[in-house]
N, C-alpha and C positions, 0 to 999 in steps of 0.2 A: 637673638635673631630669629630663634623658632615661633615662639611669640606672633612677632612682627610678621611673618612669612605665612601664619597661621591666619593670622586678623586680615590680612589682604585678601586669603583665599577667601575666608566669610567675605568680605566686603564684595569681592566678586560672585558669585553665588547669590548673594543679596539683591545687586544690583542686576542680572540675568534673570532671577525669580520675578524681580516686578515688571520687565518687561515682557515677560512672557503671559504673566496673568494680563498684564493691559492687553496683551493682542489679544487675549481672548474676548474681547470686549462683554465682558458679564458685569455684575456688582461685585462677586467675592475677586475681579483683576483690579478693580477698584479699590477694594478698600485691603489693598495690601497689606498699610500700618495697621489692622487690627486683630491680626492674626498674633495669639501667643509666640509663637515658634520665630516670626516676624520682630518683635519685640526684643526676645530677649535676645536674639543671634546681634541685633545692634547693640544690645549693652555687651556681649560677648565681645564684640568688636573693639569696642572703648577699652573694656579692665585687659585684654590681651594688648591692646598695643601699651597702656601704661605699664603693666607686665615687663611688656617688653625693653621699654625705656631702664625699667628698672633695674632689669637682668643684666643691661649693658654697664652696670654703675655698681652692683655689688653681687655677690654670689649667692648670698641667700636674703628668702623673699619678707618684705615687710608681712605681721598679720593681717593690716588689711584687706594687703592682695590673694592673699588663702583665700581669707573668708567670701572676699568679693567675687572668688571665681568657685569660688566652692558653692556658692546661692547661684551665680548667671550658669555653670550645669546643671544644676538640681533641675531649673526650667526648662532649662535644651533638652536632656536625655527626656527628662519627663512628657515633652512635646514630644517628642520623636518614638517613644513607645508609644503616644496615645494614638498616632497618626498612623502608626502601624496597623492597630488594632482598627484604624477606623476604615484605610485599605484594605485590610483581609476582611471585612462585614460585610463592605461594600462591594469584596469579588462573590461571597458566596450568595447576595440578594443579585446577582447579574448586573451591576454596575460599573459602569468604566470610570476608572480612576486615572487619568494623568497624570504620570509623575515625572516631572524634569530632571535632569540630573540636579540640578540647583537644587532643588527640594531633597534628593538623595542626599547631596553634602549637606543644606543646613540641618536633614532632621536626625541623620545616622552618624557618618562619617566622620564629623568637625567635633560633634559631643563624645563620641568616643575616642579619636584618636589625643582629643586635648585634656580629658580623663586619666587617660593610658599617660601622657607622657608629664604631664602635672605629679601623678603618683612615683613617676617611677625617675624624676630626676631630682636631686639632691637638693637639698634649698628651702624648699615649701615648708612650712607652720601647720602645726596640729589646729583644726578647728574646732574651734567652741562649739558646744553642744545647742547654743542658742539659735544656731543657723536650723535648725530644725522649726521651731514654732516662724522662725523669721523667715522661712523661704517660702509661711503663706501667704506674708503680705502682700505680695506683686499678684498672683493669681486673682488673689480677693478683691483686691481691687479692679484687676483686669476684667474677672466676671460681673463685679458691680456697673462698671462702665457698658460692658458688653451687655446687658439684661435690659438696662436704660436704655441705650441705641437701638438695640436688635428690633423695638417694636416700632418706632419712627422710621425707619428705614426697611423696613419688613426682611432684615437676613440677621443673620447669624456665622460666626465664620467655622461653627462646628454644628453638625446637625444636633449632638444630644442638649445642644441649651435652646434648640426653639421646642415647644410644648406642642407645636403643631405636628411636630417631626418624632415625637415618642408619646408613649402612649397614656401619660399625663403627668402629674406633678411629682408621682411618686419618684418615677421613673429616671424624673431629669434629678431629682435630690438623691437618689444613689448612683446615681453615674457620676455627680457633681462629688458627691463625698469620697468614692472611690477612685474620684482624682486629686484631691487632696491629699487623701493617703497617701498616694505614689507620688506627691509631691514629698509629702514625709519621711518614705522610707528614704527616698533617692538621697535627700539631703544627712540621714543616719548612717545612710552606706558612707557616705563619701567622708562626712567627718569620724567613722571608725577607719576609715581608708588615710587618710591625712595624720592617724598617729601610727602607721608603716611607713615612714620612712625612708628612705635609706640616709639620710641627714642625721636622723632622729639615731638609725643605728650606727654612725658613725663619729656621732656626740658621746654617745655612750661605751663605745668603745675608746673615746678618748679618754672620758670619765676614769675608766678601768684602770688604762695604761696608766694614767696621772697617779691614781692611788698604790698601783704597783710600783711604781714606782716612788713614790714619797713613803713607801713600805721597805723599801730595800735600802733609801738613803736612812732607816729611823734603825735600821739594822747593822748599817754599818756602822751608824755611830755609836750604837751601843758595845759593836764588840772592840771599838776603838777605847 
């Protein structure tokens, strides 16, 4: 039900974020769908409500649904630290940055508190290590898409991928690379975070009692 309850609030938030950019009548209110943060909070919304379907039918979670939510945060926290860092640039060059609460809950609140409570309730699957090189494909692509577009439409929905906006190609290729990184680490945190637990240590302490106990029955029939 927390799921479920979760995936509504994005969906609200989602749906207040775009009309708040439409009223601003600009391009970047416009092109809502192109914004990372935009993207992946919709696929957040789909694997939380099946999540949640799921949660209601069995107690612990298929691997795909790990994995699937372990890749749609990698993107969200990952968004939400870069937008931070793109806020605090933007206060120290004198820039005014708007920020809705809608934008508060998709890019902070919703990746961290669905982080927090994914680790920390019983159920969840250790993720493969392969969520790592795999949580750049969406980025990659996204940036591919966005590099094609940005010049027929003259924006960008982040200033460091237009070349006009830094201070040339070097510039955009290590910003671009040192977010792929943090797309990497994000996705290493979480799959060493996903073999804590407390399922995992509640497996194992059955494990335990099982063998102490087929120990004391292998004991008394011997002294029988």
């Amino acid at each position: 039900m927390l799921r479920l309850l979760t995936a509504a609030v994005c969906l609200i938030a989602l749906v207040h974020r775009l009309f708040w950019g439409l009223s601003s009548q600009t391009i970047a209110g416009r092109n809502f769908l192109a914004y990372l943060t935009v993207e992946s909070n919709i696929a957040l919304v789909v694997v939380l409500v099946f999540g949640g379907v799921v949660a209601l039918r069995r107690a612990n979670d298929p691997r795909w649904f790990s994995v699937a939510l372990s890749l749609v945060l990698t993107w969200t926290i990952t968004a939400g630290i870069a937008f931070a860092l793109i806020v605090w640039q933007a206060g120290l060059r004198g820039i005014r940055v708007d920020v809705p609460w809608s934008d508060q809950v998709l890019h902070f609140w919703l990746p961290a508190f669905t982080a927090i409570v994914w680790t920390l309730t019983p159920g969840h699957r250790a993720v493969t290590w392969w969520i790592v090189p795999g949580c750049l494909l969406f980025p990659l692509a996204w940036g591919g898409v966005t590099m094609w577009r940005g010049p027929q439409i003259g924006w960008y929905p982040y200033y460091f991928l237009d070349l006009r906006q830094v201070s040339g190609f070097g510039e955009f290729a290590v910003t671009s690379g040192l977010a792929l990184a943090m797309f990497a680490l994000i996705a290493t945190v979480l799959a060493l975070i996903s073999r804590i637990s407390p399922a995992k240590v509640d497996r194992a302490a059955s494990r335990r009692e099982g063998k102490l106990s087929r120990s004391r029955k292998a004991g008394t029939a011997t002294a029988t």
